[in-house]
C-alpha positions, 0 to 999 in steps of 0.5 A: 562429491560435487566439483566445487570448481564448476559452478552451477548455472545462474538460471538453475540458482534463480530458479532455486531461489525463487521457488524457496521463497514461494514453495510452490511450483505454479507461482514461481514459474509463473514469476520466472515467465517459464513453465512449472514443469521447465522450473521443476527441471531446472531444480532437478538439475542443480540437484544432481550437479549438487549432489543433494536434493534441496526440496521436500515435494509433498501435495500442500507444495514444497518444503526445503531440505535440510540441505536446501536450508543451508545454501538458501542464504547465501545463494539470496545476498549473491542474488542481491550483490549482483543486483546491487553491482548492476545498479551502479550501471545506471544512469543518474536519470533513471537513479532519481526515478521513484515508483510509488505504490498507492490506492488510487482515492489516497494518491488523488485526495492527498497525494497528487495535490501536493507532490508539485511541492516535491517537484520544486524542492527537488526538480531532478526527481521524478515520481511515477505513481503506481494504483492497486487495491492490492499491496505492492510486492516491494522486494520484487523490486519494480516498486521502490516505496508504498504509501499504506494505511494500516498500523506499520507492521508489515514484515520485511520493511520499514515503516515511517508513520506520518498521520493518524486515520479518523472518520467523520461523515461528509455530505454536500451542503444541500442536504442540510437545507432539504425537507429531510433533517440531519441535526444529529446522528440518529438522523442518517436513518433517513438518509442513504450512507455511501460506502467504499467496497474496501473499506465495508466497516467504517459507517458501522464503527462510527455509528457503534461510537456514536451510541447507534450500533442498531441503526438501519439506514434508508439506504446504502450505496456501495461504490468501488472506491472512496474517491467515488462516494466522495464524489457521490458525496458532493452530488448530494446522493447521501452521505459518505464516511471519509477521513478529513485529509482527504477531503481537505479542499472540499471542505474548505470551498464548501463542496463538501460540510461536516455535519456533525462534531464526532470524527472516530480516531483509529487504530490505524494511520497512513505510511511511508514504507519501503524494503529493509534493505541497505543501499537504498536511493539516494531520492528514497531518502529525499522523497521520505523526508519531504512526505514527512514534512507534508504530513507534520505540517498537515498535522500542525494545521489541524491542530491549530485550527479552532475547534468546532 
């Protein structure tokens, strides 16, 4: 029978916690910046001081025990009381520091562009940007929200939607005066289409819209992200396939035109995301608010726009 007066240590419970949540030795040490080995000791060690073994070790990875099972639970909300207690420690500047996660075209083309109006309206609140191709992990907890495209159903969070995601292809004005007509859709065919790496199927939903699923291209030009073929756009190298928002002031001053009417509605559209948890920031639920505000009044804008 296990002493239930002698507590195991907190490093053999961390070690139980975080290797549950990812059943695999290898990524959780390397979570925990310790060998796979000294975390498969530190497991085996709360075993014996339990009395139970809490994993099932199999060649696909781990498997929780039955017992394992039951004590999970409540080993994770003691984790998070502990982490909710800590908190309270810090200070009120680093309370009101929010660490957004985002790609890096969104965060310069609608983001950056107006997050001095959140800087006016709350002044004590600082925003640091964080880019990735790759979803920010938000329950590890460096990360405090996520602004995602999608369609809002990603597990263990709460997604406010603020705007629908469209195409429209955009090009510099220059190509509408060159030798090369661009009057109507089929003519992209003698044209170079510019495409994000990320995004590979975008031209190719807009054509099938468009009544052109069979047509070839003169040229395609992949780039790393959109903000470059945006940029590649604008040079007049061919013409891109972006969502309007994202080029708003492009399109205002003329860097940039639409040549034609037809902009596809997704099934998609752009979220503010952040873990389902309680106790959130305080300046979690002002930033939301505000990014609301911008997009609703985006939206509005648009729509009281005279139709091309």
């Amino acid at each position: 029978m296990t002493d239930a007066t002698r507590l195991p240590s907190l490093n053999a419970l961390r070690a139980f916690a975080v290797a549950a949540r990812h059943l695999n030795l290898t990524a959780a040490a390397k979570e925990l910046f310790v060998t796979p080995s000294a975390l498969s000791h530190q497991i085996r060690n709360l075993e014996q001081h339990l009395g139970v073994s809490l994993f099932h070790r199999t060649r696909q990875g781990l498997r929780l025990t039955q017992e394992g099972e039951v004590i999970l639970p409540g080993i994770r909300e003691a984790f998070d009381l502990i982490g909710g207690a800590l908190s309270r420690l810090h200070t009120p500047k680093t309370a009101n520091i929010l660490h957004v996660s985002m790609l890096s075209t969104f965060a310069m083309r609608w983001f950056i562009p107006r997050l001095f109006r959140f800087q006016q309206r709350h002044p004590d609140i600082e925003v640091r940007i964080s880019t990735s191709i790759e979803l920010a992990d938000l329950d590890r907890g460096d990360i405090d929200c996520a602004l995602r495209s999608g369609q809002g159903n990603w597990p263990g969070t709460k997604a406010d939607r603020l705007f629908a995601e469209h195409f429209t292809p955009v090009c510099s004005p220059s190509l509408l005066s060159s030798e090369t007509p661009l009057n109507n859709p089929a003519d992209l065919k003698d044209h170079t289409l510019l495409h994000a790496k990320l995004r590979p199927d975008d031209w190719r939903d807009w054509l099938i819209a468009a009544g052109l699923p069979d047509m070839e291209p003169r040229q395609i030009q992949m780039f790393e992200t959109r903000n470059f073929a945006i940029a590649a756009a604008i040079r007049g190298l061919g013409v891109a396939i972006i969502d309007p928002a994202l080029v708003t002031e492009e399109l205002k001053d003329g860097r940039l035109v639409q040549p034609f009417p037809q902009t596809l509605p997704t099934e998609s559209a752009y979220y503010f995301v952040c873990p389902d948890r309680e106790g959130e920031k305080p300046a979690l639920a002002l930033f939301r608010q505000w990014l609301l505000d911008e997009a609703g009044q985006m939206e509005a804008e648009q729509m009281s726009e005279p139709s091309a």
